[in-house]
C-alpha positions as CSV (number, residue, x, y, z in Angstrom):
1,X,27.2,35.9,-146.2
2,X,27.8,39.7,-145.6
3,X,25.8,39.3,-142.3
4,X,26.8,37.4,-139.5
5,X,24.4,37.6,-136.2
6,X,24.0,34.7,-134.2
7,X,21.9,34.4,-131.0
8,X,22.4,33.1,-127.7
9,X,19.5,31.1,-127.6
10,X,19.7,28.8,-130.8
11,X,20.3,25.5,-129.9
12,X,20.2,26.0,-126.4
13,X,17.2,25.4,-124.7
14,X,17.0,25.6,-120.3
15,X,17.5,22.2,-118.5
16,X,13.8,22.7,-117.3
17,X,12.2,23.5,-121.0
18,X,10.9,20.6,-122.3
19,X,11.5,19.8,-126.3
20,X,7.6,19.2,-127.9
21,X,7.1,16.7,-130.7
22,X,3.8,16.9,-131.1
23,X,3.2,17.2,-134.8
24,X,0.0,19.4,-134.4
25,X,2.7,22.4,-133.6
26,X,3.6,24.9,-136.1
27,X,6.0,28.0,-136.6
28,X,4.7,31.1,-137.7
29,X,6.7,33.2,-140.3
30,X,7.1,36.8,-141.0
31,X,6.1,36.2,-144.8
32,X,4.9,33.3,-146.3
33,X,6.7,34.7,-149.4
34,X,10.2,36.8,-149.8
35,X,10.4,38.6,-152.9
36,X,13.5,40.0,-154.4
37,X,13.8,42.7,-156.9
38,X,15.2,42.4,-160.3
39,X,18.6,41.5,-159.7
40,X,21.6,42.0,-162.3
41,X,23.4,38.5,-163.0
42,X,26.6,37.5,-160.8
43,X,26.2,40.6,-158.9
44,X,25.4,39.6,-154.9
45,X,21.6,40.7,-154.1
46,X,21.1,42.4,-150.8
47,X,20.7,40.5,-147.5
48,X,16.8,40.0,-146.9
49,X,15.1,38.2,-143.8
50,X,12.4,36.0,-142.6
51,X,12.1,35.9,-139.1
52,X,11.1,31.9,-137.6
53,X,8.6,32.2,-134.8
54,X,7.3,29.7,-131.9
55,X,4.5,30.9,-130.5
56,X,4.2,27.6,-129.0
57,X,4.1,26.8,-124.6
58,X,7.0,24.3,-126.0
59,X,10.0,24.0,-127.6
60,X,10.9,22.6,-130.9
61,X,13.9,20.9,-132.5
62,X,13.7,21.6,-135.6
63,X,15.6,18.4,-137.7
64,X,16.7,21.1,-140.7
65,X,16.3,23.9,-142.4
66,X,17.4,23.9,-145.9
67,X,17.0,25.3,-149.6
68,X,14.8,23.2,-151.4
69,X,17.1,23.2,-154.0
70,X,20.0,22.4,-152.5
71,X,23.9,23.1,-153.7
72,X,22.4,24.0,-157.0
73,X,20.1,26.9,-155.6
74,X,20.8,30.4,-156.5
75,X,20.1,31.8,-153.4
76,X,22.0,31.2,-150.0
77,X,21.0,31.0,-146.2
78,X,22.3,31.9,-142.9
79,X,20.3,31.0,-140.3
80,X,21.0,33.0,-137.0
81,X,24.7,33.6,-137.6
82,X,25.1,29.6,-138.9
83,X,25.3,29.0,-143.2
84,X,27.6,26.3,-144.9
85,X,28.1,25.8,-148.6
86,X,24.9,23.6,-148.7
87,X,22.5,26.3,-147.3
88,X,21.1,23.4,-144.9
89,X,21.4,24.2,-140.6
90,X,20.7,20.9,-138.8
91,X,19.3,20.6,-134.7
92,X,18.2,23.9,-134.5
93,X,16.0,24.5,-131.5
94,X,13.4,27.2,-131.0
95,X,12.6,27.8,-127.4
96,X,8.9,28.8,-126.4
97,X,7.7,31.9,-126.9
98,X,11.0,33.0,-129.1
99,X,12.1,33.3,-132.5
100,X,15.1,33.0,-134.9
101,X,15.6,35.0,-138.2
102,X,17.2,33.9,-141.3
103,X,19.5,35.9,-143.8
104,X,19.1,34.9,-147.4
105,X,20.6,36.2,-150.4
106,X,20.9,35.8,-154.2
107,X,23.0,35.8,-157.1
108,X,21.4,34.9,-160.2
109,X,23.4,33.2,-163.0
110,X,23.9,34.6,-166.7
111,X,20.4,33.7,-168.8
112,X,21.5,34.5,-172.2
113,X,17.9,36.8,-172.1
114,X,17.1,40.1,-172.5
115,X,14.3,40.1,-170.3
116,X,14.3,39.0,-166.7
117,X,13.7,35.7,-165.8
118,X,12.2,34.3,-162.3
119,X,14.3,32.9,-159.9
120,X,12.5,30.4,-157.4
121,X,13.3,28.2,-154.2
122,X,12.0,27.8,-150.7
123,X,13.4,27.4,-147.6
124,X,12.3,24.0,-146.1
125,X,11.6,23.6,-141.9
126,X,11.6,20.0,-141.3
127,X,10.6,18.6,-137.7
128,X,8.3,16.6,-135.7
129,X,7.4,14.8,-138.8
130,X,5.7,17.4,-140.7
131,X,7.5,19.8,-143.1
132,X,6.3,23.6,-143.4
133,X,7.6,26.1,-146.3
134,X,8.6,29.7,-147.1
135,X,8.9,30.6,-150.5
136,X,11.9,32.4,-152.5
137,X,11.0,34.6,-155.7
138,X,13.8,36.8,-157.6
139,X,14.1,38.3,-161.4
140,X,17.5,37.7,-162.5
141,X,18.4,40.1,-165.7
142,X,21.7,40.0,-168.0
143,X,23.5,43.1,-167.9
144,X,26.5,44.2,-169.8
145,X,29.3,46.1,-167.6
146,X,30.9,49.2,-168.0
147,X,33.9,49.7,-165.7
148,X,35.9,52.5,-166.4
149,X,35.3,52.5,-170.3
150,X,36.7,54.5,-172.3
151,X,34.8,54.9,-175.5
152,X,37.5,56.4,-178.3
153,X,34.8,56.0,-181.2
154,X,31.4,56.9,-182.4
155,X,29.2,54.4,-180.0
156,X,25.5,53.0,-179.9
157,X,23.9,51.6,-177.6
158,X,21.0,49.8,-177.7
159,X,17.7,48.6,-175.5
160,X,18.9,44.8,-175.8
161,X,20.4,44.6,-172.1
162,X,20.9,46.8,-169.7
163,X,24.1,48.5,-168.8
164,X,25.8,48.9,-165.2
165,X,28.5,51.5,-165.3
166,X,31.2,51.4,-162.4
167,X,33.2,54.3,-162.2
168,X,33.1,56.5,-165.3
169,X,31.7,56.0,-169.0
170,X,34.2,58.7,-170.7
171,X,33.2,59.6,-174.3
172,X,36.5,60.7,-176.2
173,X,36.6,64.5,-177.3
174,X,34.3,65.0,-180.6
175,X,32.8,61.2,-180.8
176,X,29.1,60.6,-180.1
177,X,27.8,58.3,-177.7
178,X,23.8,57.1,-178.9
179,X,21.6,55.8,-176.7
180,X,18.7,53.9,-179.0
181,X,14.9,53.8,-177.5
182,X,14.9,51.9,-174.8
183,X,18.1,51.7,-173.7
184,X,18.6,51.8,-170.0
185,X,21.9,52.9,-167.8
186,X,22.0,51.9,-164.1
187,X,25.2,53.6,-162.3
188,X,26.3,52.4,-159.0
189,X,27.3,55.1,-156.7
190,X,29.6,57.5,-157.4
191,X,29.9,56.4,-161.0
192,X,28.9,59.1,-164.1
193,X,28.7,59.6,-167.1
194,X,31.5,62.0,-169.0
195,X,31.0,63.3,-172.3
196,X,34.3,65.3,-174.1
197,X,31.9,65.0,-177.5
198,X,28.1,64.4,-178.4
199,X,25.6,63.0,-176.6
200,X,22.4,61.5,-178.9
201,X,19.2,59.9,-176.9
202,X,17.0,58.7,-179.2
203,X,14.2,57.8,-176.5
204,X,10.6,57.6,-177.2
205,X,7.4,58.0,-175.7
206,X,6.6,54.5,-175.4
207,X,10.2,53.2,-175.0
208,X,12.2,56.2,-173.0
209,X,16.2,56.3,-172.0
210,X,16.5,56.0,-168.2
211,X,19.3,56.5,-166.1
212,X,19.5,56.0,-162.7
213,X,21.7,53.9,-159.8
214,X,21.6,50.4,-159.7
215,X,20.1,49.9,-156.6
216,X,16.8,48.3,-157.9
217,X,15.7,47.3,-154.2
218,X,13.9,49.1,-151.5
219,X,15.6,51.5,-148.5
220,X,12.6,51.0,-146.3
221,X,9.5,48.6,-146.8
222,X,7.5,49.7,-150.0
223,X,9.6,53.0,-150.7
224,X,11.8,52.2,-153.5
225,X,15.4,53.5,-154.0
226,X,14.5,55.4,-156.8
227,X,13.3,57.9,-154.2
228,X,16.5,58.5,-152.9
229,X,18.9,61.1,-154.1
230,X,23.2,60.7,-154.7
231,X,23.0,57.2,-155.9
232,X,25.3,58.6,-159.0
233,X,27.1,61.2,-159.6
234,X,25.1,62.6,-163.2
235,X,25.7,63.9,-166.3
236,X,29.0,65.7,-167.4
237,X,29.2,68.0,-171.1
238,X,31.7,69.5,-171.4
239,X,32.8,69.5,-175.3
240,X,32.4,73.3,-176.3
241,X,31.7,72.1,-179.7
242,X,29.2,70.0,-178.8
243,X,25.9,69.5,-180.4
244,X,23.6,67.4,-177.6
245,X,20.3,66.1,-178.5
246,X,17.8,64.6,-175.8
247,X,14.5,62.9,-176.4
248,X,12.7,61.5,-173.9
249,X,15.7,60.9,-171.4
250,X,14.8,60.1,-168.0
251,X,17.5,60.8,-164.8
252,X,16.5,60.6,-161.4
253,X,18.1,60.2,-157.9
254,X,21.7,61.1,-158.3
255,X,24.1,64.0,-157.1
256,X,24.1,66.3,-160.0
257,X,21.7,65.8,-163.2
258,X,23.1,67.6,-166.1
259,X,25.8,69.9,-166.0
260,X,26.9,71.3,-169.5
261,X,29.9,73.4,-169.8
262,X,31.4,75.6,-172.8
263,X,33.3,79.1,-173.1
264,X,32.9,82.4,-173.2
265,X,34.3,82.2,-177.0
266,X,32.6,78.7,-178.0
267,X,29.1,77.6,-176.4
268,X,27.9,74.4,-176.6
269,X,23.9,73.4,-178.0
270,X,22.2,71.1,-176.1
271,X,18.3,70.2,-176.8
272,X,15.9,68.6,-174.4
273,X,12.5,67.2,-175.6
274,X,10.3,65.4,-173.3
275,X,12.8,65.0,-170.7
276,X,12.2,64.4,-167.1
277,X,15.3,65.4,-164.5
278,X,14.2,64.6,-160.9
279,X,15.5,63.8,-157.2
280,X,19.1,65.0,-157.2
281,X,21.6,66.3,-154.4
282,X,22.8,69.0,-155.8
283,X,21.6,70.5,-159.7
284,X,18.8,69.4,-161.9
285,X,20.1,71.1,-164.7
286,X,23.3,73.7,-165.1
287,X,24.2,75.5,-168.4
288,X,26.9,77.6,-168.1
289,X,28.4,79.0,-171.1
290,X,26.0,76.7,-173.1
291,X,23.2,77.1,-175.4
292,X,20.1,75.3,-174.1
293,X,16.5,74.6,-175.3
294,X,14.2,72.9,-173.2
295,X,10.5,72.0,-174.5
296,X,8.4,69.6,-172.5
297,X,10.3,69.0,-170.2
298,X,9.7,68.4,-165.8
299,X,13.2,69.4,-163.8
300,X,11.9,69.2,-160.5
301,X,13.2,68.4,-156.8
302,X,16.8,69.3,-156.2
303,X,18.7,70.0,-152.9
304,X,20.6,73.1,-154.9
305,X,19.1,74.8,-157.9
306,X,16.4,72.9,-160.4
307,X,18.0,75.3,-163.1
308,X,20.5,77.1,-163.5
309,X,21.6,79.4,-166.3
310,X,24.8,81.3,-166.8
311,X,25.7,82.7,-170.4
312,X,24.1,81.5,-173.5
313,X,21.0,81.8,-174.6
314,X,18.1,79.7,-173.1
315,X,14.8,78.4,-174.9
316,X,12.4,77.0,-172.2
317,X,8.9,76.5,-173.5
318,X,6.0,74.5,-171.7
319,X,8.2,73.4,-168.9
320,X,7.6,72.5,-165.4
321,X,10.3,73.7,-162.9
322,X,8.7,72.5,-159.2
323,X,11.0,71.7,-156.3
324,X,9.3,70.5,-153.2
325,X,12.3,68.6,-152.4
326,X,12.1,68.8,-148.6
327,X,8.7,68.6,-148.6
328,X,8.7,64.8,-147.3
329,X,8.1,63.1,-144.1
330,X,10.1,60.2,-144.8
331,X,13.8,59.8,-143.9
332,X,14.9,59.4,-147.8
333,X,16.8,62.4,-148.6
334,X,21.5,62.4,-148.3
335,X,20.7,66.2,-148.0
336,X,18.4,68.7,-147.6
337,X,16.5,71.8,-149.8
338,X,19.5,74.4,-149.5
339,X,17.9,78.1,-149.1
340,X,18.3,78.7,-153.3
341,X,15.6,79.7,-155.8
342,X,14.3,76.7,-158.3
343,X,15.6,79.0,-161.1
344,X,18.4,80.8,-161.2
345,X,19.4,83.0,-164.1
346,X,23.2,84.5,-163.3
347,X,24.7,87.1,-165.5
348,X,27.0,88.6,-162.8
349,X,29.8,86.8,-163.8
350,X,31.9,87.4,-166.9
351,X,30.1,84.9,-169.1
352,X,29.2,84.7,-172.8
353,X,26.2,87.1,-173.5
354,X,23.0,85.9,-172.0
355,X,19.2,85.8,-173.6
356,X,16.9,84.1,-171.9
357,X,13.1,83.2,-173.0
358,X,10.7,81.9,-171.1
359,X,6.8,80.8,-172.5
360,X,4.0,78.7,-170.9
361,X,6.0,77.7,-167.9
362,X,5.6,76.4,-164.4
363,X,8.6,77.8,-161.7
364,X,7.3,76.8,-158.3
365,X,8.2,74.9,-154.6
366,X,8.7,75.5,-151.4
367,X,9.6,78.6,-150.7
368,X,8.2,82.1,-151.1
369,X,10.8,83.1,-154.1
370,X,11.4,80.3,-156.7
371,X,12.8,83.2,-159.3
372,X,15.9,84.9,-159.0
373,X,17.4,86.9,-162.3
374,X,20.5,88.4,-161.5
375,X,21.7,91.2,-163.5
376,X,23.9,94.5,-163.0
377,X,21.7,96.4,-165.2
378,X,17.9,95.0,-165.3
379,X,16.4,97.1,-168.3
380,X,19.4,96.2,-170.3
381,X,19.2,92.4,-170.0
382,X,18.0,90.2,-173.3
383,X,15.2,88.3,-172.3
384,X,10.8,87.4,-173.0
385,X,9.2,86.0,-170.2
386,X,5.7,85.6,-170.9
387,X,2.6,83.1,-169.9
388,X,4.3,81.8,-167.0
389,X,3.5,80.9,-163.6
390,X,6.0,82.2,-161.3
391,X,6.4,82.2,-157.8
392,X,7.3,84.7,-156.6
393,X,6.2,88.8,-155.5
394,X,5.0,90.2,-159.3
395,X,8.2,91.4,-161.7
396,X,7.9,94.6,-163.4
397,X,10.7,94.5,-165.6
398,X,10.1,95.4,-169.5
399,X,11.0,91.8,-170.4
400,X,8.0,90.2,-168.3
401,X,4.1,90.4,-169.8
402,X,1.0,88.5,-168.7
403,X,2.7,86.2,-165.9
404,X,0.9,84.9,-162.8
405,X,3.1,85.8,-159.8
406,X,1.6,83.4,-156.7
407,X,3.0,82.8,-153.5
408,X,2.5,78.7,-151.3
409,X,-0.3,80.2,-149.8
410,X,-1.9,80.7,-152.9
411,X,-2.6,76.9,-153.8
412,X,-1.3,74.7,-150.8
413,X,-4.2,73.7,-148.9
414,X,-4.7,71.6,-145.8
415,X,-6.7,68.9,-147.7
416,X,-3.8,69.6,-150.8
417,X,-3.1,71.9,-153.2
418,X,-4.2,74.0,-156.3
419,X,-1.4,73.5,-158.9
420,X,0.0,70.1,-159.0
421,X,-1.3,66.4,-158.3
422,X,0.7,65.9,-155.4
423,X,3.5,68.2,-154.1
424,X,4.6,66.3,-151.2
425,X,5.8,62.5,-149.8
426,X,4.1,60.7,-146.5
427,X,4.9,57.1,-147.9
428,X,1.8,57.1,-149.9
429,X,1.3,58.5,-152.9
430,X,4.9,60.0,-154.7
431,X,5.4,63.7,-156.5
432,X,3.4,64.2,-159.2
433,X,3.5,67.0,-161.3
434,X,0.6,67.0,-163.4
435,X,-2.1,69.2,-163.2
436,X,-4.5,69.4,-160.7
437,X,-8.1,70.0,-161.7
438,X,-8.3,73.3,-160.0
439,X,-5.0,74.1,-161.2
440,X,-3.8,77.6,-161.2
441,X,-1.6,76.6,-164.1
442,X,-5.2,75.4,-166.5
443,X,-5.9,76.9,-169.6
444,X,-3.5,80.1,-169.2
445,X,-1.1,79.2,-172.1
446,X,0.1,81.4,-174.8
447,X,-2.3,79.6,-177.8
448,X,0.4,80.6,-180.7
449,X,3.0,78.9,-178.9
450,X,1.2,76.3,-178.3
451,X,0.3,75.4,-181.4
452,X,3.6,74.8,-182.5
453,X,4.0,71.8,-179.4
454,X,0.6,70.5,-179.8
455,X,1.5,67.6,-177.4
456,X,2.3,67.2,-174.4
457,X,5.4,65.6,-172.8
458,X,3.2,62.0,-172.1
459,X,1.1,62.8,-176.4
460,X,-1.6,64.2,-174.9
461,X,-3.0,66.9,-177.0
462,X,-3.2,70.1,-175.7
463,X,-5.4,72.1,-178.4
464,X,-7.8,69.1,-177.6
465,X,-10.2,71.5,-176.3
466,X,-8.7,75.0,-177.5
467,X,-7.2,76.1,-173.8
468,X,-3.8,75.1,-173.6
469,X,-2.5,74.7,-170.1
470,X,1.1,75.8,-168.9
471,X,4.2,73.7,-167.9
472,X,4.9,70.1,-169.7
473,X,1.7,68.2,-168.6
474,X,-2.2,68.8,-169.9
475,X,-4.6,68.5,-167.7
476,X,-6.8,65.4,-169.1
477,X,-10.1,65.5,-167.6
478,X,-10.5,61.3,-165.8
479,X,-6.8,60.8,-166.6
480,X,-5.4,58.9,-163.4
């Protein structure tokens, strides 16, 4: 067992304490049930507890506690600092008034299934002649491993099993790595993925890629570790020939999301349809030297910059940029909102030459100025910027028409807020960035453009009733 904590009190009970064996006396148990997540087979769960009460004037002995199942169980016990190969403690007494706890863990063996399977046990309290139960539940799930794999040839891979990637997945300079619908990547920390060719997700609405870490467990009681950021370390292109095509790829909760990298001589293309980039510690996505279009597609709550943009030229269309990444009251977060705009657009440097177009899209968060386009000579810079929602003070440059400029005190409200569903975390209801029903961002949208994405990123239809909304989400009138 990974946790060792004994207690001074089991099995030692005061000369003066007398030892009840009246049957009619029961312990009392923090859950009648403990429930694991889905975890990956031969891989060591987490260490959960159940804490043993006696809320009795009496002692009791207790004759055993044990797994039901025995040596063939799949999960193990330690109870108060004392575990053997048999998961069974014997003379264990309780004094009155006090309470033990008990470690258990699991490792699930291989199933041969592509779906997970229930795992199942109890732990068994035998004493005074009466036997009282607390129930064990688990999901084991196959998984294939990827530990510092090199892939030298054109690869699929497909939604049959899951992968877990330790280290780095390195795709060799000018091969393709595809990810098939459905396919799912869970990274332990620190690992990444590397990509010296193409990258090809073939996700779906109904079946998207995800990646994320491989923590499938919760940090605190009911808030998941998909809330926290840095679990992984991202996505790395960096093949200046490169031709990257994303569809429905989901990332969430790692350092960096997707950073894609080419020269000033040779940019790479990389497309984003339906894509959803969220949680990270650093970048959502960063494009430098890179040619980048982005259509339906929510980047939202980074510690660093949401976007970022330097040399190339950048397609975003119905987009939804929002970073309320700080805006939390819940201890979940390896860093906090840095002071940076949720867009940055950087043609300072000595880059490849820059164009930029923005239509129908959401930039917004937490602070006054979301925007920032820097430029040595504004009127000179190639760019459109129109039909967006922007925060930040109004931007009279030639290459900005009909915008809304807002500030937070435009739409955050005591009771809420006038743009999104929810833009902040109290260990209730999560960040969601669809519309609200007195969104600012309703029915503002540039129709042509529109028209050409007549869905949304979740197939709602946005021409539905002839006043398309901005950013990647619809309003749907009753949709919860």
């Amino acid at each position: 067992m990974k946790y060792i904590i004994g207690m001074a009190f089991v099995g030692l009970v005061a000369c003066s304490e007398q030892i009840s064996t009246d049957p009619s006396l029961s312990l009392s148990f923090s859950t009648d049930t403990l429930r694991f997540d889905t975890v990956f087979s031969g891989i060591e769960s987490i260490t959960a507890q159940v804490r043993v009460r006696n809320d009795n004037k009496k002692a009791i002995l207790l004759d055993q506690i044990a797994l039901a199942g025995g040596k063939t169980s799949q999960f193990r016990l330690n109870v108060d600092g004392m575990s053997n190969a048999d998961s069974k403690v014997q003379n264990i007494t309780i004094p009155a008034k006090d309470s033990i706890f008990i470690f258990v863990e699991v490792t699930a063996r291989q199933t041969n299934q592509s779906t997970p399977l229930v795992i199942r046990d109890s732990i068994v309290f035998a004493y005074n002649g009466k036997v009282q139960q607390v129930q064990l539940e688990a999901y084991g799930q196959d998984m294939e491993i990827l530990r510092d794999r090199f892939i030298a040839n054109d690869t699929t891979l497909t939604a049959d099993l899951p992968y877990l990637v330790y280290g780095a997945l390195v795709i060799d300079s000018a091969k393709t790595l595809t990810l098939q619908p459905g396919c799912r990547l869970f990274f332990h920390r620190g690992a990444q993925l590397i990509v010296g060719g193409n990258l090809v997700v073939n996700g779906t609405l109904e079946q998207p890629v995800t990646m994320k870490g491989d923590r499938l467990d919760n940090v605190f009681v009911n808030i998941p570790y998909d809330y926290v950021d840095g679990q992984w370390g991202g996505i790395l292109l960096f093949y200046a020939k490169a031709h990257h095509q994303l569809s429905y790829l989901e990332i969430n909760s790692g350092y960096s999301g997707i950073i894609v990298m080419g020269t000033r001589d040779e940019q790479p293309t990389l497309e984003l349809q339906n894509c959803r980039i969220h949680n990270f510690s650093m970048y959502g996505l960063a494009a430098e030297n890179a040619n980048v279009t982005s259509v339906n597609t929510e980047i939202s709550n980074c510690a660093g910059y949401c976007l970022y943009l330097a040399g190339g030229k950048h397609t975003f269309i119905h987009n939804t940029i929002a970073n309320y990444f700080s805006k939390t009251t819940i201890a979940i977060h390896s860093a906090t909102r840095e002071d940076q705009v949720s867009v940055c657009i950087n043609d300072v440097q000595k880059t490849a030459p820059m164009y930029s177009e923005f239509v129908n899209c959401i930039i917004s968060g937490t602070r006054q100025e979301e925007f920032g386009l820097y430029t040595q000579f504004q009127e000179q810079y190639l760019g459109s910027f129109h039909h967006n929602l922007i925060q930040s003070g109004s931007i009279d440059w030639p290459q900005f028409s009909d915008n809304q400029y807002m500030q937070p005190s435009d739409y955050m409200l005591e009771e809420g807020n006038k743009l999104f569903r929810n833009i902040s975390y109290t260990g209730e209801d999560y960040y969601d960035f669809r519309l609200d029903s007195a969104s600012l961002a309703r029915d503002w949208a540039d129709v042509s453009t529109a028209e050409k994405y007549p869905l949304d990123r979740l197939g709602n239809d946005r021409m539905a009733d002839g006043k398309p909304d901005l950013g990647a989400y619809e309003y749907v009138n009753g949709m919860e």
